[in-house]
N, CA, C and O atoms as CSV, one atom per row, in Angstrom:
chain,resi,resn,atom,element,x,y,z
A,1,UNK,N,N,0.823,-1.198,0.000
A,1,UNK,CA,C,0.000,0.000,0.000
A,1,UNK,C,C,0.863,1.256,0.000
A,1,UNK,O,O,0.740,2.332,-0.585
A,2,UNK,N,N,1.876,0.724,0.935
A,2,UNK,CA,C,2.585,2.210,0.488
A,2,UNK,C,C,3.416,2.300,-0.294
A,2,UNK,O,O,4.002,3.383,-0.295
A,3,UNK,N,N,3.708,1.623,-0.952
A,3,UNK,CA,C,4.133,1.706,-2.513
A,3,UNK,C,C,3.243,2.604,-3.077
A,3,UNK,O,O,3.584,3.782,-2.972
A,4,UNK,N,N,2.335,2.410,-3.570
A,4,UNK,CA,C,1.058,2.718,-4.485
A,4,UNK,C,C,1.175,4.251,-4.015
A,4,UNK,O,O,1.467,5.135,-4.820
A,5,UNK,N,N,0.969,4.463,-2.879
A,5,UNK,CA,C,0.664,5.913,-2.161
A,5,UNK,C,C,2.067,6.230,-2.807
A,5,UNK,O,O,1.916,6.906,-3.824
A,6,UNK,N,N,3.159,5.997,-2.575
A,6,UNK,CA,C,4.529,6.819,-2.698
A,6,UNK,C,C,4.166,7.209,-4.274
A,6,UNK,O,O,3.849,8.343,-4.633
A,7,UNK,N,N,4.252,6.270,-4.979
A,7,UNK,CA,C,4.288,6.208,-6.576
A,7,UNK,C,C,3.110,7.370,-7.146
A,7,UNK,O,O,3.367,7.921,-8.216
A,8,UNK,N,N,1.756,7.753,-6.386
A,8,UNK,CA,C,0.761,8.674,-6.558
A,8,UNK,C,C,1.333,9.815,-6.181
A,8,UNK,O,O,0.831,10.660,-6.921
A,9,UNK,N,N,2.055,10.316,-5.496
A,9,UNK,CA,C,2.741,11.231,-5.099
A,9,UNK,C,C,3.781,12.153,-6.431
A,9,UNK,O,O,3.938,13.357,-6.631
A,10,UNK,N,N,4.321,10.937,-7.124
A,10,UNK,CA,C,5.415,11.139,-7.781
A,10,UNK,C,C,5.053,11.263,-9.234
A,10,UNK,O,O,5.857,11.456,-10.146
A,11,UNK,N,N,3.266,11.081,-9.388
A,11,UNK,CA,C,3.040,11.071,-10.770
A,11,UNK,C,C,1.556,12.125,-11.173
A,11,UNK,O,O,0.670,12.535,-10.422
A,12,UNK,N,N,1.710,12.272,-12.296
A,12,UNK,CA,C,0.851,13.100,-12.086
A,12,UNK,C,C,-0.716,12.865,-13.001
A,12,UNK,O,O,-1.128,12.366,-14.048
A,13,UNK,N,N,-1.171,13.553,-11.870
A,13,UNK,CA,C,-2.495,13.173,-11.491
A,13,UNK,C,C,-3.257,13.845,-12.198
A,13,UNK,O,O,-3.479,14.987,-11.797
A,14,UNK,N,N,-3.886,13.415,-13.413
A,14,UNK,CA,C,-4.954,14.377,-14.743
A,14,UNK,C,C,-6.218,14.996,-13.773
A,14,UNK,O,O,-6.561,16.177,-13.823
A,15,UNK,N,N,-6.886,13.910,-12.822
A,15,UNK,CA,C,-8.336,14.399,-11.950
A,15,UNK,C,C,-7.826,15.379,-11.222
A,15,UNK,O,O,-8.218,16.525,-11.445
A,16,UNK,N,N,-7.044,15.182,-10.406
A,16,UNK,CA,C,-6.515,16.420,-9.729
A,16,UNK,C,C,-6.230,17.351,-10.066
A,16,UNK,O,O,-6.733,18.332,-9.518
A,17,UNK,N,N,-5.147,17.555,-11.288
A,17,UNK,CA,C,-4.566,19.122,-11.932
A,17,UNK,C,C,-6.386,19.458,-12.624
A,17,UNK,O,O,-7.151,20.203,-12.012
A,18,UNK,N,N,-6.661,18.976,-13.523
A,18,UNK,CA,C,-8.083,19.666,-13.682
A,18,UNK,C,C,-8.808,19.855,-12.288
A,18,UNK,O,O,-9.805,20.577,-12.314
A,19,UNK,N,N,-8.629,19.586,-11.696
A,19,UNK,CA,C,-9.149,20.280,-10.255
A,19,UNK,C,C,-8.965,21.646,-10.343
A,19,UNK,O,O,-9.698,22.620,-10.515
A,20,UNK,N,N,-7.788,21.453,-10.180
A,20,UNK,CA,C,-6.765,22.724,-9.825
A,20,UNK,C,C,-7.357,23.662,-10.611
A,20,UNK,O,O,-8.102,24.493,-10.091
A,21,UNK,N,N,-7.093,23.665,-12.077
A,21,UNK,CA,C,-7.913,24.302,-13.553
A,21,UNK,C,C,-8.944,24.899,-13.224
A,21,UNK,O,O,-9.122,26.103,-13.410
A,22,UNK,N,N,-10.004,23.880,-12.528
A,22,UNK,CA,C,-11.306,24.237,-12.912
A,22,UNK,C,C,-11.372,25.482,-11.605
A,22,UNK,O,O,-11.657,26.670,-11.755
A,23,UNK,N,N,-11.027,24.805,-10.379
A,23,UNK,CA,C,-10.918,26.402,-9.413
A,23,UNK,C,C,-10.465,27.527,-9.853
A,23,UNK,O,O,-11.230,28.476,-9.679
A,24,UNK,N,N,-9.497,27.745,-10.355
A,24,UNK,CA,C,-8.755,28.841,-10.354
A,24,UNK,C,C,-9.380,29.447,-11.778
A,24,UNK,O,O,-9.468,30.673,-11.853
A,25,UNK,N,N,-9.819,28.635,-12.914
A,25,UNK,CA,C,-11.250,29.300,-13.991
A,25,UNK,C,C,-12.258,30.048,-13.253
A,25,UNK,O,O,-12.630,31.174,-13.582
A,26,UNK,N,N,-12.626,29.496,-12.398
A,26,UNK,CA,C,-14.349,30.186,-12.091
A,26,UNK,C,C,-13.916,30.787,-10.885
A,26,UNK,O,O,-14.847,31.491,-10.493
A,27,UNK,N,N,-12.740,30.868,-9.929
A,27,UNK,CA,C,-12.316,32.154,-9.289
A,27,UNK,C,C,-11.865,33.347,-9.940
A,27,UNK,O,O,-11.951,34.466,-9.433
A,28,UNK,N,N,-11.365,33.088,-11.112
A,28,UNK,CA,C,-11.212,34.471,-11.473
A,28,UNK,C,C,-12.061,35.083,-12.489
A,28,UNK,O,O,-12.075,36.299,-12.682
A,29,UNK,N,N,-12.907,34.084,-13.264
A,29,UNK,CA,C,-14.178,34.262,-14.124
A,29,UNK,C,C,-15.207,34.994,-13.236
A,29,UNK,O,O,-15.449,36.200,-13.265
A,30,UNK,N,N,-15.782,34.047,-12.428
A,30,UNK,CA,C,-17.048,33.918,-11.727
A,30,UNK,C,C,-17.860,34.535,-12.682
A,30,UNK,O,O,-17.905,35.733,-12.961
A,31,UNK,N,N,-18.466,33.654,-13.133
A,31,UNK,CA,C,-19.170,33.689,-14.082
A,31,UNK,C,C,-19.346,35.208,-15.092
A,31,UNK,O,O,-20.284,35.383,-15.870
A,32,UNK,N,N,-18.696,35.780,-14.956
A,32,UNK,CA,C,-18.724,37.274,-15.607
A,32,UNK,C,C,-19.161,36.899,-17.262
A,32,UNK,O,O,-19.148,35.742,-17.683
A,33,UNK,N,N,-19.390,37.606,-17.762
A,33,UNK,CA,C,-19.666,37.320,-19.508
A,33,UNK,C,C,-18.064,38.316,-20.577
A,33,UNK,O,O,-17.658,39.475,-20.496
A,34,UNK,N,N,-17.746,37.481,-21.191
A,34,UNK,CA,C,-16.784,38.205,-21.984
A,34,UNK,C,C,-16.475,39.523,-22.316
A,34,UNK,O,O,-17.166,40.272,-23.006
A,35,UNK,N,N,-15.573,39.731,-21.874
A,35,UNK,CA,C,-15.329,41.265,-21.814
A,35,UNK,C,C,-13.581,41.217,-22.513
A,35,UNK,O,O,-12.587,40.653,-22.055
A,36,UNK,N,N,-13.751,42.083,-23.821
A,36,UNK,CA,C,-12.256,42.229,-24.162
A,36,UNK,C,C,-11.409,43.046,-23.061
A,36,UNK,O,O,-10.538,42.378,-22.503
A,37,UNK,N,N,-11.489,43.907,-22.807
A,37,UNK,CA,C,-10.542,45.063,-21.830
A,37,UNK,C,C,-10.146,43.747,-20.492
A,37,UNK,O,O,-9.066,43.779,-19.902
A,38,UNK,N,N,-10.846,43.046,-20.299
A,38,UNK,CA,C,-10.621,41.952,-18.949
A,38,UNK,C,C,-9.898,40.534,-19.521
A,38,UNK,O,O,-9.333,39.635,-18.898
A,39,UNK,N,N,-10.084,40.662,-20.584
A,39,UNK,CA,C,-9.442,39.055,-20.836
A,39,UNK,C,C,-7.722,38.896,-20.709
A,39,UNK,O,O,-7.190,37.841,-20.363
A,40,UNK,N,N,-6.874,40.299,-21.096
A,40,UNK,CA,C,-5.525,39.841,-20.320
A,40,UNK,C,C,-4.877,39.788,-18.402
A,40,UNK,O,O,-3.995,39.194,-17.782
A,41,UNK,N,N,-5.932,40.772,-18.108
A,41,UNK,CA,C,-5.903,40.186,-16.438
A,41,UNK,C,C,-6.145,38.486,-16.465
A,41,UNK,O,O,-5.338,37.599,-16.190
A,42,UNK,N,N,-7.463,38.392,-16.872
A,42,UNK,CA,C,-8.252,37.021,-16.612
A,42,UNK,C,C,-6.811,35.856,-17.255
A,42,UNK,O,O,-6.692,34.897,-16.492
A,43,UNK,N,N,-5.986,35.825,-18.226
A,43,UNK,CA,C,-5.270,35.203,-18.635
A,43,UNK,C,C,-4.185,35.110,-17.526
A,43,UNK,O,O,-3.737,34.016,-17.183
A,44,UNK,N,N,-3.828,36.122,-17.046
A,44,UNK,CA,C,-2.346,36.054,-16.351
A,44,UNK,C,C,-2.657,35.439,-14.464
A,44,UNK,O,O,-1.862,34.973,-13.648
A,45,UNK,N,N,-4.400,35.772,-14.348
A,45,UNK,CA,C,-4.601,35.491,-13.080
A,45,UNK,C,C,-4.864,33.970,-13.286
A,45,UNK,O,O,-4.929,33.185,-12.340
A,46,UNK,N,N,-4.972,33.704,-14.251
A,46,UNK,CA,C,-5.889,32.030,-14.405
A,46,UNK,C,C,-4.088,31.487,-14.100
A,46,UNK,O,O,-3.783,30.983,-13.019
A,47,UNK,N,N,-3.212,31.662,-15.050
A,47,UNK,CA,C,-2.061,31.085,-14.813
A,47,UNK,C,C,-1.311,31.305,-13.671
A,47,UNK,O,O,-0.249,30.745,-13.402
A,48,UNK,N,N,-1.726,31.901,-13.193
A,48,UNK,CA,C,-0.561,32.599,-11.626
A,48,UNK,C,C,-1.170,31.364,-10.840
A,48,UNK,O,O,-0.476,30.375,-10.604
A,49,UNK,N,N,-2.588,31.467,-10.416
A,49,UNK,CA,C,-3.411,30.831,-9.542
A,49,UNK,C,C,-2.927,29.077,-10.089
A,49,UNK,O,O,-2.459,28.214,-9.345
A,50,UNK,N,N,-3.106,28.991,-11.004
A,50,UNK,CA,C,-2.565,27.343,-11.688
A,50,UNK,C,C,-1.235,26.934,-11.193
A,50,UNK,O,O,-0.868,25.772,-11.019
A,51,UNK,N,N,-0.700,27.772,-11.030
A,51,UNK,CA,C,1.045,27.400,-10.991
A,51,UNK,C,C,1.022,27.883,-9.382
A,51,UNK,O,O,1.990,27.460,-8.750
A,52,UNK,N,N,0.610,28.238,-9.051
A,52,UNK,CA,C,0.690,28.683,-7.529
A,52,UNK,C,C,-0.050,27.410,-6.623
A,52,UNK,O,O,0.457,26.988,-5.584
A,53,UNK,N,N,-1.024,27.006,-7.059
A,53,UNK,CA,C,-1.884,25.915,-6.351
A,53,UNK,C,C,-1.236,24.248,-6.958
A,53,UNK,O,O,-1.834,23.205,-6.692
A,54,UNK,N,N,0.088,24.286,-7.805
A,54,UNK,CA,C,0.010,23.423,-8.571
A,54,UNK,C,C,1.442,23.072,-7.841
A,54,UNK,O,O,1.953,21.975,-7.617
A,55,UNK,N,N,1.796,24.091,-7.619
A,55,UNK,CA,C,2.957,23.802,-6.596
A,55,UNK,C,C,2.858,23.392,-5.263
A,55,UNK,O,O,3.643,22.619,-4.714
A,56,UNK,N,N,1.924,23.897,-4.772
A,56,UNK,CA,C,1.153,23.956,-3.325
A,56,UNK,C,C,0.963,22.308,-3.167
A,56,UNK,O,O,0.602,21.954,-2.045
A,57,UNK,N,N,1.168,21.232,-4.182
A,57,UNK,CA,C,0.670,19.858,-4.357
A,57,UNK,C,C,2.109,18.965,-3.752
A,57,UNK,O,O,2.278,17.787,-3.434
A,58,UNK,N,N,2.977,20.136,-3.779
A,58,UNK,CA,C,4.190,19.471,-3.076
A,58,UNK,C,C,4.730,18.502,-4.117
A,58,UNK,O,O,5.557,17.693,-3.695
A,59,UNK,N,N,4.361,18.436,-5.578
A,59,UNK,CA,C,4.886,16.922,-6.219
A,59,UNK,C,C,6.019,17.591,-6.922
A,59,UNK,O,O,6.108,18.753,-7.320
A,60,UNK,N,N,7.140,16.280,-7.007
A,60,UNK,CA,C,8.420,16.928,-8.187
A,60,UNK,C,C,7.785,17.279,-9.379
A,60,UNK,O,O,7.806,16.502,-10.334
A,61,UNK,N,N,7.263,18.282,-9.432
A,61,UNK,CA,C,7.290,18.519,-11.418
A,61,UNK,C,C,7.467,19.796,-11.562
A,61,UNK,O,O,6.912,20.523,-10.738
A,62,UNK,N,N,8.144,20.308,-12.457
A,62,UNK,CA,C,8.248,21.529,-13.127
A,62,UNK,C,C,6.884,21.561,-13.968
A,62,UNK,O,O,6.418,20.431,-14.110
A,63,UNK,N,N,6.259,22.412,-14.459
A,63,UNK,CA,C,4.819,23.103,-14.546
A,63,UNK,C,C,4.873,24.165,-15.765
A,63,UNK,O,O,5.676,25.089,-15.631
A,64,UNK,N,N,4.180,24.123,-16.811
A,64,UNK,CA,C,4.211,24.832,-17.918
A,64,UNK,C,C,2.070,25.048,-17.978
A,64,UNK,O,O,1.091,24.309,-18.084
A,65,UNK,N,N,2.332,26.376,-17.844
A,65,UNK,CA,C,0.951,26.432,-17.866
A,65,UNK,C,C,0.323,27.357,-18.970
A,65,UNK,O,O,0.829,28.476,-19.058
A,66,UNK,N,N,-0.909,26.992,-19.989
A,66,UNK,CA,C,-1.260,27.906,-20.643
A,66,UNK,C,C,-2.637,28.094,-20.700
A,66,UNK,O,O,-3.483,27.253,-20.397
A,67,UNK,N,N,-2.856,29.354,-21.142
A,67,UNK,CA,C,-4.373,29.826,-21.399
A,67,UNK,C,C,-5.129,30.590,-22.360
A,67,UNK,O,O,-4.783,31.755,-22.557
A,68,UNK,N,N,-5.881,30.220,-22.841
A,68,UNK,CA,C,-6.482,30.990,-24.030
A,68,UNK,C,C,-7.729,30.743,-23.682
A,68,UNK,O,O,-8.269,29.672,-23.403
A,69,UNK,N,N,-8.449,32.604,-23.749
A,69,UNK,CA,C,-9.505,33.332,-23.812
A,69,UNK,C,C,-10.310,33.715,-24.771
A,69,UNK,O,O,-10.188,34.934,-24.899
A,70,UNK,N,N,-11.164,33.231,-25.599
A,70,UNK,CA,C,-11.855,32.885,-26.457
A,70,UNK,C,C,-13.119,33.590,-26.486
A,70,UNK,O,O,-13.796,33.213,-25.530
A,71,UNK,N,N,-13.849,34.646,-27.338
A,71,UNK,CA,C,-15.115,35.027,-26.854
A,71,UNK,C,C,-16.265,33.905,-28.000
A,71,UNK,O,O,-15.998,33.472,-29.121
A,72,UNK,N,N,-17.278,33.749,-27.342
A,72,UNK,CA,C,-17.827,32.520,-28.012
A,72,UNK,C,C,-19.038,33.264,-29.290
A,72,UNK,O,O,-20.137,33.812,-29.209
A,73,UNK,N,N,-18.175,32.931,-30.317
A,73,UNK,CA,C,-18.996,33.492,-31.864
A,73,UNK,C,C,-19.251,33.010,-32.700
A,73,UNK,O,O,-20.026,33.455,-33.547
A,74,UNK,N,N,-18.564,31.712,-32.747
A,74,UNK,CA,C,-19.053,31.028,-33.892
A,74,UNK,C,C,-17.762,30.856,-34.492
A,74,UNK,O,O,-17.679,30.032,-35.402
A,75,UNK,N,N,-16.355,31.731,-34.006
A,75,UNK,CA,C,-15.232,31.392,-34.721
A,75,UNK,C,C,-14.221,29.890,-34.579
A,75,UNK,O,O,-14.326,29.237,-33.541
A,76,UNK,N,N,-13.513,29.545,-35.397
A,76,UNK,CA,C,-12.974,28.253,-35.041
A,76,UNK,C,C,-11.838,28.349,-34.379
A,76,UNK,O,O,-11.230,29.386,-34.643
A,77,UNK,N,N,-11.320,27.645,-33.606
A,77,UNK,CA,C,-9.597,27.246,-32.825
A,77,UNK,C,C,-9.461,25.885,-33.160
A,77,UNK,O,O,-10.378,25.069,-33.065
A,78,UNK,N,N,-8.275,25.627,-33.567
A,78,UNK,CA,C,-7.372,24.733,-33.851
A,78,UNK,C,C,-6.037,24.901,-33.060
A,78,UNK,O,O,-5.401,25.954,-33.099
A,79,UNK,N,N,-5.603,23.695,-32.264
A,79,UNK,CA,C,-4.442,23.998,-31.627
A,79,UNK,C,C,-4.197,22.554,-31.885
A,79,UNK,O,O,-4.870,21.653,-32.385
A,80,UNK,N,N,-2.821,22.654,-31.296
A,80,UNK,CA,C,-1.886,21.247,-31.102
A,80,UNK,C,C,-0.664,21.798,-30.272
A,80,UNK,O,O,-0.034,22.827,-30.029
A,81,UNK,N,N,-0.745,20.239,-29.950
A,81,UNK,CA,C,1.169,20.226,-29.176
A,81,UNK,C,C,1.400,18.999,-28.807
A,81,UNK,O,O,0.624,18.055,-28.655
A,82,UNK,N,N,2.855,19.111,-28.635
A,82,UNK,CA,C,3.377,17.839,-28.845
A,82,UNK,C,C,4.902,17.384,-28.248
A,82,UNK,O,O,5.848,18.026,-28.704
A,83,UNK,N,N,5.234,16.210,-27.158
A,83,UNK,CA,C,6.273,16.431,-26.305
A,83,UNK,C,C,7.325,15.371,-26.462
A,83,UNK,O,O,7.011,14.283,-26.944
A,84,UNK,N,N,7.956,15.502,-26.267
A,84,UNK,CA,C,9.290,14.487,-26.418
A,84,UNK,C,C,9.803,14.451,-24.725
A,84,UNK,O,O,10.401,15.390,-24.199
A,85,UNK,N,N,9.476,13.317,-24.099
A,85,UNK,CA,C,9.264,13.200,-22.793
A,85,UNK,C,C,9.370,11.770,-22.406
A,85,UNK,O,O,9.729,10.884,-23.181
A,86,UNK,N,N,9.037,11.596,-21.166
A,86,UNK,CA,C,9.225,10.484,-20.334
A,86,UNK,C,C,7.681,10.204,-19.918
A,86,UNK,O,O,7.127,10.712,-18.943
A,87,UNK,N,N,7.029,9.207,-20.933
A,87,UNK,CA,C,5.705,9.260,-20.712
A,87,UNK,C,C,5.309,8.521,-19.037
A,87,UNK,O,O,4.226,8.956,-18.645
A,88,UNK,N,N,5.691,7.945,-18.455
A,88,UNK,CA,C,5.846,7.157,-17.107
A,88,UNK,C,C,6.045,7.678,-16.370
A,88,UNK,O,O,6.000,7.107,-15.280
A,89,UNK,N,N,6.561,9.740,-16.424
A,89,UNK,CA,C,6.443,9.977,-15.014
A,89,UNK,C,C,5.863,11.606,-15.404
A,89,UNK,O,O,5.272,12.248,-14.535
A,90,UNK,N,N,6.095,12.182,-16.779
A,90,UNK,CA,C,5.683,12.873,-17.287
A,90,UNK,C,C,4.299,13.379,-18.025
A,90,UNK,O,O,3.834,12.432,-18.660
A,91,UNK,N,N,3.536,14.497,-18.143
A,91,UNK,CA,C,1.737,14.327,-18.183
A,91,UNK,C,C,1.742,15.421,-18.438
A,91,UNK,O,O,2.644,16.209,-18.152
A,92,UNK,N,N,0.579,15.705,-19.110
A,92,UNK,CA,C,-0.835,16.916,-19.527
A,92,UNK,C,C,-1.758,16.458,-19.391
A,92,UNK,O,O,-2.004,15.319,-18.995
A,93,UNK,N,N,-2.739,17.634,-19.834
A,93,UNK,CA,C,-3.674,17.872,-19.744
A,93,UNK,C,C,-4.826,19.104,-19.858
A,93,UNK,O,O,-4.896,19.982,-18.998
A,94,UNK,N,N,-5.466,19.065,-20.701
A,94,UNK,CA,C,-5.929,20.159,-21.207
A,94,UNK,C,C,-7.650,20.313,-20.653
A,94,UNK,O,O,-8.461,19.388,-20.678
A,95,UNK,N,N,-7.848,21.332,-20.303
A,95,UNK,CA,C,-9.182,21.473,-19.616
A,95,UNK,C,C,-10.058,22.688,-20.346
A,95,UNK,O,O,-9.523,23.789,-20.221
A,96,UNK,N,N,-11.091,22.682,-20.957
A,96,UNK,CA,C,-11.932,23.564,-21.542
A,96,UNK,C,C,-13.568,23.856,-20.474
A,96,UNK,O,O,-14.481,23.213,-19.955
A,97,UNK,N,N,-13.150,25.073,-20.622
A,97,UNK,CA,C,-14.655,25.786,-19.550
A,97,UNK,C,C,-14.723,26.459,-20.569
A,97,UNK,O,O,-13.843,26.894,-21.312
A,98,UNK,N,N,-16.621,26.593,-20.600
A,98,UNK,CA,C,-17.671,26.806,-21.847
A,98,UNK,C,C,-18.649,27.766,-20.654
A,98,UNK,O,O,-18.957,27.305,-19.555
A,99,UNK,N,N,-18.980,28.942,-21.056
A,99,UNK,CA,C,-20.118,29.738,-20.913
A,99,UNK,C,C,-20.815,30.129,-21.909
A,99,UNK,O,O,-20.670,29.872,-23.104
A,100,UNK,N,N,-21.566,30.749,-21.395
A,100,UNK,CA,C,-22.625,31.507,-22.349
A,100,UNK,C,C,-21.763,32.390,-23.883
A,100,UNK,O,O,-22.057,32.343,-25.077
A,101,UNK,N,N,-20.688,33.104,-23.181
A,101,UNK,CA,C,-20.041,33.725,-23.794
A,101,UNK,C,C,-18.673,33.991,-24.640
A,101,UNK,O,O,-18.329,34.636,-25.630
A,102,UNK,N,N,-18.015,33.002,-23.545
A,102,UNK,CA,C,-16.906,32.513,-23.753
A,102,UNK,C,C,-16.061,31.016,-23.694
A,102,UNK,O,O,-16.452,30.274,-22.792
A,103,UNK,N,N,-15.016,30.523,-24.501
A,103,UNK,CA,C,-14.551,29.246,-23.592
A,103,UNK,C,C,-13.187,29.926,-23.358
A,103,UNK,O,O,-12.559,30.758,-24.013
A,104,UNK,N,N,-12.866,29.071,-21.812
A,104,UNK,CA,C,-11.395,29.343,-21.677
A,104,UNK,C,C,-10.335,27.741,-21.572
A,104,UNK,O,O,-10.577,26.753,-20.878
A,105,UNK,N,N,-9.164,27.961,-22.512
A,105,UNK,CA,C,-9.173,26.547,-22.388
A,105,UNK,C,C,-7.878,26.411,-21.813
A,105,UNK,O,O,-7.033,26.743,-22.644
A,106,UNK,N,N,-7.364,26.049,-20.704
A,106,UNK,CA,C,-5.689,25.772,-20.145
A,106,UNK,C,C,-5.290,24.322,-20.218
A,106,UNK,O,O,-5.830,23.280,-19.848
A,107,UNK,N,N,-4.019,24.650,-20.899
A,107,UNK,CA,C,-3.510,23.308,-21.288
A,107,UNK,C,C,-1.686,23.380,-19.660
A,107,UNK,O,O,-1.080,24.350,-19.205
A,108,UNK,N,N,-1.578,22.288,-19.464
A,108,UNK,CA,C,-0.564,22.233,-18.137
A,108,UNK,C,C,0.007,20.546,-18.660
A,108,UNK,O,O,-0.560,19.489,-18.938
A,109,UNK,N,N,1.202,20.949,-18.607
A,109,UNK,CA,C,2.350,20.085,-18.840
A,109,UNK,C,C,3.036,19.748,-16.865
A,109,UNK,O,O,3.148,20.529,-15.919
A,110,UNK,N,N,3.246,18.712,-16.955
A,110,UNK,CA,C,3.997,18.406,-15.925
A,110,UNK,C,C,5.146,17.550,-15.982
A,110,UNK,O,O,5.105,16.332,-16.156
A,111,UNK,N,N,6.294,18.331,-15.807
A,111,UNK,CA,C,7.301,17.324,-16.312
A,111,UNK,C,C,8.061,16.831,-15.214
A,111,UNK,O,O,8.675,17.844,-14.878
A,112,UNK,N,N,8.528,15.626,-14.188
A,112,UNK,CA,C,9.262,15.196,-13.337
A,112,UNK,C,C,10.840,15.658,-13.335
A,112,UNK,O,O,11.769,15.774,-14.134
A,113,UNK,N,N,10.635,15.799,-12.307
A,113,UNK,CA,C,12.147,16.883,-11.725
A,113,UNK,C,C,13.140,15.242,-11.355
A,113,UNK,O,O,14.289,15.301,-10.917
């Protein structure tokens, strides 16, 4: 058993970091409706709060966090990415929040120290 526990410690955890995501989205959203003049605060607070609570998890990983603010119109996004890594101790994960108005979508890399 405590194997298992040590090894959860050391890897990273997709349910959890979208945890993390989804708090720190709708703390600094709260539900507000899209507003251009607010969307580069809302970008830099979504990532501060991500990397601040992501550390707070105590696990070895260095932390790459991103965010894009989207007002919802009908326009398209296309993204990608792609890692050359250590898939066994190394992880992402990309999380999309949808309102009325907007989506915001943060993508978080975790790479083992």
């Amino acid at each position: 058993m405590e194997d298992a526990q040590g090894g959860e410690e050391k890897s990273f955890v997709v349910d959890e970091v979208n945890a993390v995501v989804k708090e720190s989205i709708e703390n600094t959203i709260q539900n507000a409706a899209y507003h251009h003049n607010k969307v580069a605060q809302w970008n830099s607070n979504i990532v501060e709060l991500c990397l601040k609570k992501l550390t707070q998890l105590n696990k070895p990983f260095k932390y790459i966090v991103t965010c894009t603010v989207m007002q919802k119109n009908g326009a398209g996004l296309h993204a990608a990415s792609s890692a050359f890594w250590d898939s066994t101790t190394d992880g992402s994960t990309t999380y999309k929040y949808d309102s009325k108005t907007m989506y915001v979508i943060v993508s978080v890399f975790g790479l083992a120290i």
